[in-house]
C-alpha positions in Angstrom: 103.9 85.2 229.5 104.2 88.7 230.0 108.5 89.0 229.3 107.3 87.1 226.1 105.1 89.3 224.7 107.4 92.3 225.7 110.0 90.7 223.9 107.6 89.9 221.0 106.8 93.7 221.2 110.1 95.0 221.0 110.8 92.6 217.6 107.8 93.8 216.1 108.6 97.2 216.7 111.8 97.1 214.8 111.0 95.2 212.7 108.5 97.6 211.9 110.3 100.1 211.2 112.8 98.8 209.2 109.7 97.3 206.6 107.5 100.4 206.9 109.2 102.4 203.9 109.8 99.9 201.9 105.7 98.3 202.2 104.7 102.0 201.3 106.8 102.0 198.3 105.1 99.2 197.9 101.6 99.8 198.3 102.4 103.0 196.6 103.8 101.7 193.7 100.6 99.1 193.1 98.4 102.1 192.6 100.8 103.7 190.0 100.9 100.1 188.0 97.0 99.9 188.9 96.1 103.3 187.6 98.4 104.8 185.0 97.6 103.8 181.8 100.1 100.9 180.5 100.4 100.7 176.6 99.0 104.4 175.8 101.2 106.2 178.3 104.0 104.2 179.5 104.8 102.5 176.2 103.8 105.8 174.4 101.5 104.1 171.9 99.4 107.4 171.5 102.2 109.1 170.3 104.3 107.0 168.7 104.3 104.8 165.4 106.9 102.6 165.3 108.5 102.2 162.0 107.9 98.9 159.2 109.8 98.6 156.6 109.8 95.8 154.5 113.3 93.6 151.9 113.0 95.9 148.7 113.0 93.7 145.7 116.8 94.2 144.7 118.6 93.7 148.1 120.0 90.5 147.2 121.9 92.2 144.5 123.0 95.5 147.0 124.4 93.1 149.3 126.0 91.0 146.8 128.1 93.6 146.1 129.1 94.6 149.9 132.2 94.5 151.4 131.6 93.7 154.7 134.3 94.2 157.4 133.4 90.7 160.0 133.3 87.1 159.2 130.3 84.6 158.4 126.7 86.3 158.2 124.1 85.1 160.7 121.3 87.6 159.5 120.4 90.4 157.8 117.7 92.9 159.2 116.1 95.9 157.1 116.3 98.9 159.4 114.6 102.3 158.9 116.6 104.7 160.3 117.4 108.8 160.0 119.0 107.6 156.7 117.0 106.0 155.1 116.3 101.9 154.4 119.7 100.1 156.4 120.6 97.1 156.4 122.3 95.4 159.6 124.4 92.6 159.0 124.9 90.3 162.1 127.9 88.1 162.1 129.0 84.8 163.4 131.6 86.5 165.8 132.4 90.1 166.2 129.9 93.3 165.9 127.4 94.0 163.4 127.7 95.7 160.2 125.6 98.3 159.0 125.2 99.4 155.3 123.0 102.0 153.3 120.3 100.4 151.3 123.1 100.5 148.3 125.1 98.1 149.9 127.7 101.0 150.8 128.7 102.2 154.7 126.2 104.0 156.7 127.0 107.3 157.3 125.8 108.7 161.0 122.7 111.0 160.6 122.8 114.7 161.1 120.5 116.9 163.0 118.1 117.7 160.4 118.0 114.1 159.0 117.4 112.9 163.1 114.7 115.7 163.2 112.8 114.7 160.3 112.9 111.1 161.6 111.5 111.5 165.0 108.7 113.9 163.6 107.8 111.1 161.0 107.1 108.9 163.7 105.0 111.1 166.4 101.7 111.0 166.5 100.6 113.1 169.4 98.9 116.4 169.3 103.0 118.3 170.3 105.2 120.3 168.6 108.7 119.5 168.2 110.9 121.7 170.6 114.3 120.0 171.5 117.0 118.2 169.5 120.2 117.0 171.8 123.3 114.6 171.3 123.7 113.3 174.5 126.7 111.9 176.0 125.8 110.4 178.8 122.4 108.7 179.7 119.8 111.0 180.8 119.0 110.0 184.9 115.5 111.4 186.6 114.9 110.9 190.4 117.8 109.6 191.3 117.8 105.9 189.9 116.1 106.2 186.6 117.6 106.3 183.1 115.4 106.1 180.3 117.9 105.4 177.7 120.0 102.4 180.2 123.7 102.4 179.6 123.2 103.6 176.0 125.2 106.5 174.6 126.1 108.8 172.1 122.4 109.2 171.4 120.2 112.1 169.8 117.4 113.2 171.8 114.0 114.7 170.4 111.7 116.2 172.4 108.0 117.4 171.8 105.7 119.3 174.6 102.6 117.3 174.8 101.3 116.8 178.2 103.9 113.7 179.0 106.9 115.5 177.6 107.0 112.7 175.0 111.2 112.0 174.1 112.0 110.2 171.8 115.2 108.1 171.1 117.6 108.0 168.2 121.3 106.3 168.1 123.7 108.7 167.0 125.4 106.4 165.2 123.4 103.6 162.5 120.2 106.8 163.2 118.0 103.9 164.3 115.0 103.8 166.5 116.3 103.1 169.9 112.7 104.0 172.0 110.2 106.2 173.1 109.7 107.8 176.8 107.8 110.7 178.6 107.0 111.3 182.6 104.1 108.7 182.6 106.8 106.1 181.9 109.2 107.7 184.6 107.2 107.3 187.0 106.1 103.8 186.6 110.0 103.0 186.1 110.5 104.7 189.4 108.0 102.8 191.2 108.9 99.3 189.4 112.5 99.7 191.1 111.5 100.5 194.6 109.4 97.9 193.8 111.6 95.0 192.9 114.3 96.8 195.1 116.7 96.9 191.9 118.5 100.3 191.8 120.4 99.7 188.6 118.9 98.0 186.1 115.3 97.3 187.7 115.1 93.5 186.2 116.8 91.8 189.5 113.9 90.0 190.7 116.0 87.8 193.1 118.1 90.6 194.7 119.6 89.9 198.2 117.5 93.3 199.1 114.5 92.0 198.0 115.0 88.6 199.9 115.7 90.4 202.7 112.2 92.5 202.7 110.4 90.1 201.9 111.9 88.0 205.0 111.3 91.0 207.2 108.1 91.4 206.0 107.2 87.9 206.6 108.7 88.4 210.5 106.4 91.7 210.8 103.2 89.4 210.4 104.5 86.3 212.6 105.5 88.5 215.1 101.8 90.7 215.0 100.3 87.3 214.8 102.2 86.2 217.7 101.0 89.4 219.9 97.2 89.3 218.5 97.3 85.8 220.0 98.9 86.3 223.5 96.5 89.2 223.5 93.7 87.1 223.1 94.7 84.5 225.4 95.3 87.3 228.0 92.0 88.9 227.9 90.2 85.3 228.1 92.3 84.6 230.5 90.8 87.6 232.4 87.2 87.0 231.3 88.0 83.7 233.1 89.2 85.3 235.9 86.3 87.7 235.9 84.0 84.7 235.8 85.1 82.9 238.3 84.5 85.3 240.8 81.9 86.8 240.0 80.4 83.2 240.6 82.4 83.0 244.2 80.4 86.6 245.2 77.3 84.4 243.9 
C-alpha cells in the first residue's frame, strides 16, 4: 500500500504542476467574466450608437442605373459609412460591390470624413484625440487583436476612462467595431480560457483536451490519496483499538 500511494503522490505532484497555471487562468478568468460589466463595457454600449439607416425611396432607380463589375446579385444592403448612405451589392460568385447612394463607385473616405463619422457615433463623456490608418492589426498582451486579421483600417480614439477605439475600414468607410481596455481584458482572459491563442473561438482545441484531461487526472489521483489516507489512519485507529483492549 505504501509504494502505491507514493507512486499516486508522485503523479499527483506533476500532474499538479503542469494544471496549476492553466486552473488559475482559469479561476482568474471566471471572475473577469463574473465581474466586468458585459454589454456596457465589453460591447461598448455606453459609448457607442451603432448606426440605422434605412432603403431611401428612389434606390430602385440608383441601382437601375449601376454598372456593377460581378455576376448575378444575391442582396443588396444599405450601409452608412464615412461617405455617406452605400450600398453593398453581394453577388452570386466573386466579391461584393460597393456603390455611393447614386448608384456610382464608392470612393475610400478621408480623414476628416472618418473623423466626423466616428464622433457621430460616440456617446461617451471623451474627447476625440487620435486618428490612425493602420496597417497591420493592432496586438495587446501578446495574443490579442481587437481588429482580427483585418487591415488597412482607420483607427479613432477618444480618452474616456476605457480608452474607447473605434473601428472604421479604410476602404467602403464602414463600421467595422467598437473596443476599449474593458474588452481587452475580457478577450485576454476568454483565450487562456478556451486555450485558443489565435482566433479565441477553438472550443475543441487539442490544448484544451489535454487540460481538461489533466485536470480530470489531478482529482482521480487526489481522490485516490484522500482515500488510501483514510483507509491508513482507520487502519491505525484499528490497530490502536485492538490493543488498547489487549492492555485491558
Amino acid at each position: 500500500m505504501a509504494r502505491w500511494s507514493a507512486r499516486f503522490f508522485r503523479w499527483h505532484r506533476w500532474v499538479a504542476w503542469l494544471v496549476a497555471l492553466q486552473v488559475a487562468a482559469w479561476v482568474l478568468g471566471g471572475l473577469v467574466f463574473a465581474w466586468v460589466p458585459f454589454q456596457s463595457w465589453v460591447k461598448v454600449a455606453d459609448a457607442i450608437a451603432k448606426p440605422m439607416v434605412a432603403f431611401p425611396a428612389d434606390w430602385a432607380q440608383a441601382l437601375a442605373g449601376a454598372r456593377l463589375q460581378g455576376g448575378p446579385v444575391a442582396a443588396v444592403s444599405s450601409v452608412p459609412t464615412a461617405s455617406g448612405l452605400a450600398w453593398q451589392v453581394k453577388h452570386a460568385q466573386g466579391p461584393d460591390s460597393w456603390l455611393n447612394a447614386q448608384g456610382g463607385p464608392l470612393s475610400p473616405p478621408d480623414e476628416a470624413a472618418v473623423r466626423a463619422f466616428a464622433q457621430s457615433l460616440y456617446r461617451g463623456k471623451g474627447r476625440l484625440v487620435a486618428t490612425q490608418k493602420l496597417t497591420e492589426p493592432p496586438r495587446h498582451l501578446a495574443i490579442v487583436r481587437e481588429a482580427g486579421e483585418r487591415k488597412g483600417l482607420w483607427r479613432v480614439g477618444f480618452d474616456d476612462g476605457l480608452r474607447t477605439r473605434i473601428y472604421i475600414d479604410g476602404r467602403t468607410g464602414q463600421l467595422v467595431g467598437a473596443r476599449n481596455d474593458a474588452w481587452v481584458l475580457y478577450d485576454f482572459f476568454w483565450r487562456l480560457h478556451v486555450m485558443d491563442y489565435s482566433e479565441g473561438e477553438d472550443f475543441n482545441n487539442p490544448l484544451l483536451r489535454a487540460a481538461s484531461l489533466a485536470a480530470v487526472t489531478l482529482v482521480a489521483t487526489g481522490s485516490v490519496l484522500l482515500g488510501l489516507s483514510l483507509r491508513r489512519r482507520w487502519h491505525r485507529r484499528k490497530s490502536h483499538a485492538h490493543r488498547t483492549d489487549q492492555l485491558g
